[in-house]
C-alpha positions in Angstrom: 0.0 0.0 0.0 2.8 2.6 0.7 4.7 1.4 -2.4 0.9 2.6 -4.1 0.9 5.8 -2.6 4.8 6.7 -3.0 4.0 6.1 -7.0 0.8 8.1 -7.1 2.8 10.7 -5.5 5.9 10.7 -7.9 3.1 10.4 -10.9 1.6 13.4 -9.7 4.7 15.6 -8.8 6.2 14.8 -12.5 5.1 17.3 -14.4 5.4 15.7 -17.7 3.7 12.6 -16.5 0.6 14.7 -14.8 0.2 16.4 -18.4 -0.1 13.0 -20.5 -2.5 11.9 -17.9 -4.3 14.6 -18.4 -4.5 14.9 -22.1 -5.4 11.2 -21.9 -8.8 12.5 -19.6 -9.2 15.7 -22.1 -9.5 13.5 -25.8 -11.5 10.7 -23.9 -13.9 13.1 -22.7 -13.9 15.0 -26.1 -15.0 11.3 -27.3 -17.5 10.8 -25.4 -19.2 14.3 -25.5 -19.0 13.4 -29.8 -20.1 10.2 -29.1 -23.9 11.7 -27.4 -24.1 13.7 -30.7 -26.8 12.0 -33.1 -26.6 11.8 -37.0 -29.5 14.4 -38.7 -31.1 11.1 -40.4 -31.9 9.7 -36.4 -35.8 9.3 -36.1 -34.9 9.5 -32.3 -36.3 5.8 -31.8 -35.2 3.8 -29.7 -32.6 1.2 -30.6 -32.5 -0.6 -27.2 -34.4 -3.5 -28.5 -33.1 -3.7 -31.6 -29.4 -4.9 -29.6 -31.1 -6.7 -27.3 -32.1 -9.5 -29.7 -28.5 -9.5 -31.4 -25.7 -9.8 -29.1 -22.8 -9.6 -32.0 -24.7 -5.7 -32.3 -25.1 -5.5 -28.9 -21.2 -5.9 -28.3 -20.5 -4.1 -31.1 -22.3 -1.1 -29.3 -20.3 -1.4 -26.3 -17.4 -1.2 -27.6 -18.5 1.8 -29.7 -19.6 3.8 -26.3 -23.0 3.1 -26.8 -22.5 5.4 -30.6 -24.7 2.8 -32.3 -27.9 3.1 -29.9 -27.8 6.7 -29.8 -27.3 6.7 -33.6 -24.5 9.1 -33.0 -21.8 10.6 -35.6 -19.4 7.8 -33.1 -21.8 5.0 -34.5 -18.9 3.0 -35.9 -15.9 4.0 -33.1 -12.7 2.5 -34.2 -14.2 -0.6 -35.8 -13.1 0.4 -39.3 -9.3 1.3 -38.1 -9.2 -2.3 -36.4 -10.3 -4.1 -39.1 -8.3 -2.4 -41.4 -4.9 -2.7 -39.1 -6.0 -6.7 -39.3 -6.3 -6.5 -43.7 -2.4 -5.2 -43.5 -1.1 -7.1 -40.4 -2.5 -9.6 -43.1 -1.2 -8.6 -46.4 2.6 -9.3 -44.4 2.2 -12.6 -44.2 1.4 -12.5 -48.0 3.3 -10.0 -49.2 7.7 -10.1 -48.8 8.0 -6.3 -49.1 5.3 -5.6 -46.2 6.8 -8.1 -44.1 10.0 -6.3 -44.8 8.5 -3.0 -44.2 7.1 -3.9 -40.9 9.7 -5.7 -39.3 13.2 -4.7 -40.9 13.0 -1.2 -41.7 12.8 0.3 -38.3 10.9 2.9 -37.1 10.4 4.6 -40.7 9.4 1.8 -41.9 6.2 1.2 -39.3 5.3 4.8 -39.8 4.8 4.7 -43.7 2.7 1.0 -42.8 0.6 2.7 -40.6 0.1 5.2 -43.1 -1.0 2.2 -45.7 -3.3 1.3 -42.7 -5.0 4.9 -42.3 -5.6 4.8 -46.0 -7.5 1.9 -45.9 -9.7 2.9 -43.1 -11.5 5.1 -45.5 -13.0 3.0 -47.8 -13.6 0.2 -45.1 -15.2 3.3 -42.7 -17.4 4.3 -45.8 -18.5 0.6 -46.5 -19.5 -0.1 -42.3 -20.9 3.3 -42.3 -23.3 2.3 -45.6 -24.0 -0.9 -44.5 -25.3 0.1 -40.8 -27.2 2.7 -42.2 -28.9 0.3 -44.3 -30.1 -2.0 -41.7 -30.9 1.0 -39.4 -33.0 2.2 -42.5 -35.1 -1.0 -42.4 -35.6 -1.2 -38.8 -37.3 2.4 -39.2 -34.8 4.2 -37.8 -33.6 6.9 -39.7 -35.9 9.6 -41.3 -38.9 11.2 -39.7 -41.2 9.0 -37.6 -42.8 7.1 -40.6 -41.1 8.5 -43.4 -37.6 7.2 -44.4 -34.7 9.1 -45.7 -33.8 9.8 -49.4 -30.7 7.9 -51.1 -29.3 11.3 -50.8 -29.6 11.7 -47.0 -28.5 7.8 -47.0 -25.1 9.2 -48.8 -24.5 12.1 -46.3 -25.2 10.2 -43.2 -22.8 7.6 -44.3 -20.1 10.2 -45.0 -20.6 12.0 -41.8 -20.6 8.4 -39.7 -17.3 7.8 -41.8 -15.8 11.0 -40.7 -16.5 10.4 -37.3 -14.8 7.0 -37.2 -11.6 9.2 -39.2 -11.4 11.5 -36.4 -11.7 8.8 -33.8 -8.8 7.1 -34.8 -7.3 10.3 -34.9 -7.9 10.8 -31.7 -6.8 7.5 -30.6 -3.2 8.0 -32.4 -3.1 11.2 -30.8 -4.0 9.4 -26.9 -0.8 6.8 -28.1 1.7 9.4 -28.9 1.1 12.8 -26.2 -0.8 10.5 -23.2 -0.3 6.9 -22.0 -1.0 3.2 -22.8 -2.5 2.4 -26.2 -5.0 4.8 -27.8 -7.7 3.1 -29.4 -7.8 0.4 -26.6 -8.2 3.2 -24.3 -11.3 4.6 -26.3 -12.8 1.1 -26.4 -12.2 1.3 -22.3 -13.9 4.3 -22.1 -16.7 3.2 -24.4 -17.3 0.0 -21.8 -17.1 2.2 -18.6 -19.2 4.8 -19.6 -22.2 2.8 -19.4 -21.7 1.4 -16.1 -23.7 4.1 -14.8 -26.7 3.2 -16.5 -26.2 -0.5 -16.1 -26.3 0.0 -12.5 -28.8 2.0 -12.7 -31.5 -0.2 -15.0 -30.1 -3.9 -12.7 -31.1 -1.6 -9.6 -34.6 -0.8 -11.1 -35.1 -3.9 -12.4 -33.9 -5.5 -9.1 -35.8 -8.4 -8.5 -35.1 -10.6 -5.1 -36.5 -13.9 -7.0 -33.7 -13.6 -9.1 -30.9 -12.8 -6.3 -28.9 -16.4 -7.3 -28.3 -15.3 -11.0 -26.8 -11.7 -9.4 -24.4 -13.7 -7.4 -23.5 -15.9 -9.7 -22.9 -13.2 -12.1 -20.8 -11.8 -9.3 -19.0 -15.1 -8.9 -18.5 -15.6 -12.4 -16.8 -11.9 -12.3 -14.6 -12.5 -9.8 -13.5 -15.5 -11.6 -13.1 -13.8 -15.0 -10.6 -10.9 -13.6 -8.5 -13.3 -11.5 -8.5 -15.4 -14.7 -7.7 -12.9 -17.2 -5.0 -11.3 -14.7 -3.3 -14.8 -14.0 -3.0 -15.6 -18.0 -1.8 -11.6 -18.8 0.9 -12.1 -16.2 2.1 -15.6 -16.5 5.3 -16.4 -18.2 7.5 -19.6 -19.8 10.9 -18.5 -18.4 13.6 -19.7 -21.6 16.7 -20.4 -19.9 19.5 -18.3 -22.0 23.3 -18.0 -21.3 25.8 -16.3 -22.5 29.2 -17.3 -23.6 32.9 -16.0 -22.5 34.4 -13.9 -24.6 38.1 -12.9 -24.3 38.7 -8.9 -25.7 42.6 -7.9 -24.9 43.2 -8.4 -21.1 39.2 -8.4 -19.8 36.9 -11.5 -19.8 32.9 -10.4 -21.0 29.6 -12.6 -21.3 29.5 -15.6 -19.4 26.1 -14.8 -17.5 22.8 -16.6 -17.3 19.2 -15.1 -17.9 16.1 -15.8 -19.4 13.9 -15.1 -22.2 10.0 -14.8 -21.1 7.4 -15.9 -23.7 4.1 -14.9 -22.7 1.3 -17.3 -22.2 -1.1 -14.3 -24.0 1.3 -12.5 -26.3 -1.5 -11.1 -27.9 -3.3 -9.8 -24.6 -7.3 -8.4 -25.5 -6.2 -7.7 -29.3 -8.3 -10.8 -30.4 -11.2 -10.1 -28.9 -10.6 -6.6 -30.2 -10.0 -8.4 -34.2 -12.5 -11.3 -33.9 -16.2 -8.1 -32.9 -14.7 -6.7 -35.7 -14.6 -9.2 -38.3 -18.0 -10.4 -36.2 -20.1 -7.1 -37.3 -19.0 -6.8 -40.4 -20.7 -9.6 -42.4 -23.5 -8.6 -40.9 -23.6 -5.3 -42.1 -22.5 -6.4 -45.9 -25.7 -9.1 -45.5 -27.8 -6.2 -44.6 -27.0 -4.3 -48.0 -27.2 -7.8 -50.4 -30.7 -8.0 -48.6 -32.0 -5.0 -49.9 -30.5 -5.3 -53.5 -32.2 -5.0 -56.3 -30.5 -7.7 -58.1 -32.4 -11.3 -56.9 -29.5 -13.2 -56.3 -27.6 -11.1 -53.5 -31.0 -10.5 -52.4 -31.7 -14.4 -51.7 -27.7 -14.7 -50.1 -28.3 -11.5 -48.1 -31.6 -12.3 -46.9 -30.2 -16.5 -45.7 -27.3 -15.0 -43.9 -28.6 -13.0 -42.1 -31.7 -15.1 -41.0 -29.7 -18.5 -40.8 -26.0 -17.6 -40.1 -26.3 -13.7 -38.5 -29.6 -14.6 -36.5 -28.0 -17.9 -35.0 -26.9 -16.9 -31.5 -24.6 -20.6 -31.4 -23.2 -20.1 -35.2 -22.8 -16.9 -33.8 -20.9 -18.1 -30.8 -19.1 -20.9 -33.2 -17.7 -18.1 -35.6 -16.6 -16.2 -32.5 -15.2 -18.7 -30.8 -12.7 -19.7 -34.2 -12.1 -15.8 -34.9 -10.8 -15.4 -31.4 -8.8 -18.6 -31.4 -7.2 -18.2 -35.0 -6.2 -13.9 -34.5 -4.5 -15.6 -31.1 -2.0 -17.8 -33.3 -2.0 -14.6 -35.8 -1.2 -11.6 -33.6 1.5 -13.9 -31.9 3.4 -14.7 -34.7 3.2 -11.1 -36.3 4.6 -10.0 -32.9 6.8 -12.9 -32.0 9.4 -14.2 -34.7 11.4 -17.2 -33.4 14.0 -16.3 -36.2 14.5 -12.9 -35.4 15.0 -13.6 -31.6 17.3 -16.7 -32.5 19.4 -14.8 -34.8 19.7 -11.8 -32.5 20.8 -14.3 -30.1 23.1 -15.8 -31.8 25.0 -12.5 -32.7 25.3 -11.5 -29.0 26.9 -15.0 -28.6 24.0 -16.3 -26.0 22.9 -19.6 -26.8 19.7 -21.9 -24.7 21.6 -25.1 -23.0 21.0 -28.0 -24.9 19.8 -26.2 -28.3 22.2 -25.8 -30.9 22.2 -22.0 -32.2 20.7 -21.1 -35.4 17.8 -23.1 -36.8 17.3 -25.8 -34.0 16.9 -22.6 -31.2 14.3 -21.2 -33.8 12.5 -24.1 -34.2 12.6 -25.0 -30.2 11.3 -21.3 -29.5 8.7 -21.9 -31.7 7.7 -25.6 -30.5 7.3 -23.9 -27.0 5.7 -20.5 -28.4 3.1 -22.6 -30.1 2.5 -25.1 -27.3 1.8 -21.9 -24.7 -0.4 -20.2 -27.7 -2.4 -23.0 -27.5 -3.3 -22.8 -23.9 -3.9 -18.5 -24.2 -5.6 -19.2 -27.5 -8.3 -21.6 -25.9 -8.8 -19.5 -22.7 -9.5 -16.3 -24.7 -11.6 -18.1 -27.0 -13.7 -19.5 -23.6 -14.2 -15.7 -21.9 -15.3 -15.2 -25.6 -18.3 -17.0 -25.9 -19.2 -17.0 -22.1 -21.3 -14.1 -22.4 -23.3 -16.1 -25.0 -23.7 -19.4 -22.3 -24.4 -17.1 -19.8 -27.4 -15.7 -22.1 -28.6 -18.6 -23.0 -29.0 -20.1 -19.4 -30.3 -16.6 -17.8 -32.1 -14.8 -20.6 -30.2 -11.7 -19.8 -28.2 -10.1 -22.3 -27.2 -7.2 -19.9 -25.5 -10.0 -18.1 -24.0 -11.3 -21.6 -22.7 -8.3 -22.6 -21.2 -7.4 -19.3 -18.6 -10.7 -19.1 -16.7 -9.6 -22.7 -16.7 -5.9 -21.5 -15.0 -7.1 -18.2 -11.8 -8.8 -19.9 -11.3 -5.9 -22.1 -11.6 -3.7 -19.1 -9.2 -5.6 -17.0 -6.8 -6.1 -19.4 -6.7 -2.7 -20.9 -6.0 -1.6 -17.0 -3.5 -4.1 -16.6 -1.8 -2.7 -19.6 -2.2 0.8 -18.2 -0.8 0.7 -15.0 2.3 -1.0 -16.5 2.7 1.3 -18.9 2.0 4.0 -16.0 4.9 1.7 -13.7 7.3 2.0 -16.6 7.3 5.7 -17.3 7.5 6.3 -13.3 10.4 3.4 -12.7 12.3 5.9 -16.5 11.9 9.1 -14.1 13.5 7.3 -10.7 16.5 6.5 -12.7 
C-alpha cells in the first residue's frame, strides 16, 4: 500500500507525466461528448431493443460507447481502423516487401505501414458506415417518424458516420503518442465504462429478489473472469538463456545466465478486439445484399442474415474460431522465433541443450506454439461466455457485461504497467 501511494505521489509531482494523464482525460472526454451527438437522419427511436435481440450488435455497441444506440456521428468508433490494421497485419504474411516493411526497416518503416493502414480505413469506414445505415433504415430508424430518408440523406449520413470514425482514430493516435497506454484500446475502455452508470442503474430498477442467485453468480462468475484474465496476462515460460565467455585484450565479457519470457497471451485483449470486428462486419454487408435489387444477392443476403447472422450458437461458433485463429495470428506477427534466434546468436547467447541457429528457432517456436495454444483456448472461452451465460439466464445485460469485463481488466493491466514504466524511466 505505501509502495501505491509513494508512486501516485511521484506520478503526480512529475510534471510531464501529470500532463499525459491529463490529455489522456481531455480526448477521452472529447470522445464521449462526440459520441452523445446524433446523426441528422436519427428518427430519435429507440434502438434498445433492436441490440437486445443481437448480441454480435449488442457488443458491437459497447465497444462503440453506446454510438450505435444513440445513432451518434461515433456509431462505428474504431471498428473500421481495427479491421483495417487486421487487412495489412494480413497482407505481411502475403506479401515479402510488407513483411519487410514492418519488421526490418525500423521505425520509418512502421510509420509509412501505418500510413498504408489509415488509408484503408476510409473505404472500409465508408462501407460499415453504408452498410449500418442500411439496416438502421429498415428497422425504421432513420428519417422522420414514418417517413424514411432519401438515397441522398443515406449518402451524407454515411459520410458523416465515416468522418466520425476518421477522427476517432485520430484521436486514438493522438492518446498513443502525447498521453499513456494504447489509444484506441483506451477509447474502447472508455466506451465500456461509460455505461456502467446506467447499467447499475436499469439492474437496480429492475432488481428483483427472486432472481438474487443469478446476481451472485454473475458476481462469482466476475470475480472468476478478472483473476483469470489477470493470471493468464501475467504468466510467463521462463527460456533459460546463457551467454558465452568472450576474451577482448586483457578483460573476460559474457558468461552470464538469464532468461527469455514468452508470454502465455502475447497477444493480450487484441483478439477479442479483431474477432467483434470481423463479427459485425458480415453482418452489415448481409444487410446491404438484402436490400438489393439484383435477386441473387438478395436471396444470399436475406439467408445470412436469417440463418447464419440470427443464430446466437453459429454466432458463438464463428466467434469462438475468430478469437482462437487472431491468437495464433497476432502472436506470430509480434513474435518471430527467427528474429529472436538470430539476435541471439549474434550476442553470442545460446539456450543449453539447443544448438544456435535453426534448432533454437524451431525449439522457440515448439514452446511459443504449445503456450499459444493454452492463451488461445482461454480467450476463445471468456469469448463466448457471455453467449452461455445468455442462454441459461435470458439476460443479455449480463451477456454483454462478461466480454466488457476482460477488455476492461486487461486494458487496466496494460495501463498501470505502462503507467509503472514511465515512473520506474523518471526514478533512474
Amino acid at each position: 500500500m505505501n509502495t501505491f501511494f509513494t508512486k501516485l505521489k511521484m506520478m503526480l509531482s512529475d510534471s510531464s507525466l501529470r500532463g499525459r494523464i491529463l490529455f489522456v482525460f481531455l480526448a477521452l472526454a472529447l470522445f464521449r461528448l462526440l459520441a452523445a451527438i446524433p446523426i441528422p437522419a436519427a428518427t430519435g427511436g429507440s434502438v434498445e431493443g433492436l441490440l437486445s435481440q443481437n448480441s454480435a450488435l449488442g457488443l458491437f455497441n459497447v465497444l462503440t460507447g453506446g454510438g450505435l444506440s444513440a445513432v451518434s456521428i461515433m456509431m462505428l468508433g474504431v471498428g473500421p481502423y481495427i479491421t483495417s490494421s487486421i487487412i495489412m497485419q494480413l497482407l505481411t504474411m502475403m506479401s515479402p516487401k510488407l513483411k519487410a516493411l514492418y519488421h526490418e526497416e525500423g521505425d520509418a518503416g512502421r510509420l509509412k505501414f501505418a500510413q498504408y493502414s489509415r488509408l484503408l480505413t476510409v473505404p472500409l469506414a465508408l462501407i460499415q458506415g453504408y452498410g449500418l445505415l442500411i439496416f438502421l433504415r429498415s428497422q425504421g430508424l432513420l428519417g422522420s417518424i414514418g417517413v424514411g430518408i432519401t438515397n441522398k440523406e443515406l449518402i451524407v449520413s454515411t459520410l458523416i458516420v465515416a468522418a466520425g470514425s476518421l477522427l476517432l482514430m485520430w484521436i486514438g493516435e493522438l492518446i498513443s503518442e502525447f498521453g499513456v497506454g494504447n489509444g484506441v484500446s483506451l477509447i474502447i475502455f472508455a466506451g465500456i465504462i461509460s455505461g456502467l452508470p446506467a447499467l447499475i442503474g436499469q439492474n437496480i430498477a429492475k432488481f428483483d429478489v427472486s432472481q438474487i442467485p443469478v446476481y451472485l453468480g454473475f458476481l462469482l462468475i466476475s470475480i472468476a473472469v478478472i483473476a483469470a484474465v489477470v493470471f493468464i496476462t501475467e504468466a510467463e515460460r521462463p527460456i533459460p538463456v546463457t551467454y558465452a565467455k568472450r576474451v577482448r585484450g586483457m578483460k573476460v565479457y559474457g558468461g552470464g545466465s538469464t532468461y527469455l519470457p514468452l508470454r502465455l497471451n502475447q497477444a493480450g485483449v487484441i483478439p477479442i478486439i479483431f474477432a467483434l470486428s470481423i463479427l459485425v462486419f458480415p453482418q452489415m454487408l448481409a444487410n446491404i445484399m438484402a436490400v438489393s435489387s439484383h435477386q441473387t444477392l438478395q436471396t444470399i443476403g436475406i439467408f445470412i442474415r436469417d440463418n447464419i447472422v440470427g443464430n446466437q450458437w453459429v454466432n458463438s461458433i464463428i466467434y469462438f474460431g475468430l478469437v482462437f485463429m487472431f491468437t495464433f495470428f497476432y502472436t506470430a506477427v509480434t513474435f518471430e522465433p527467427d528474429s529472436v534466434a538470430t539476435n541471439l546468436q549474434k550476442n553470442g547467447a545460446f539456450i543449453p541443450g539447443v544448438r544456435p541457429g535453426n534448432p533454437t528457432a524451431e525449439y522457440l517456436a515448439k514452446v511459443l506454439t504449445r503456450i499459444t495454444m493454452v492463451g488461445a483456448v482461454f480467450l476463445g472461452l471468456i469469448a463466448v461466455l457471455p453467449f452461455i451465460v445468455q442462454s441459461i439466464t435470458g439476460s443479455t445485460t449480463l451477456a454483454i457485461g462478461g466480454t466488457a469485463l476482460l477488455i476492461v481488466v486487461s486494458v487496466v493491466t496494460d495501463l498501470i504497467k505502462k503507467i509503472d514504466a514511465q515512473i520506474s524511466m523518471r526514478e533512474y
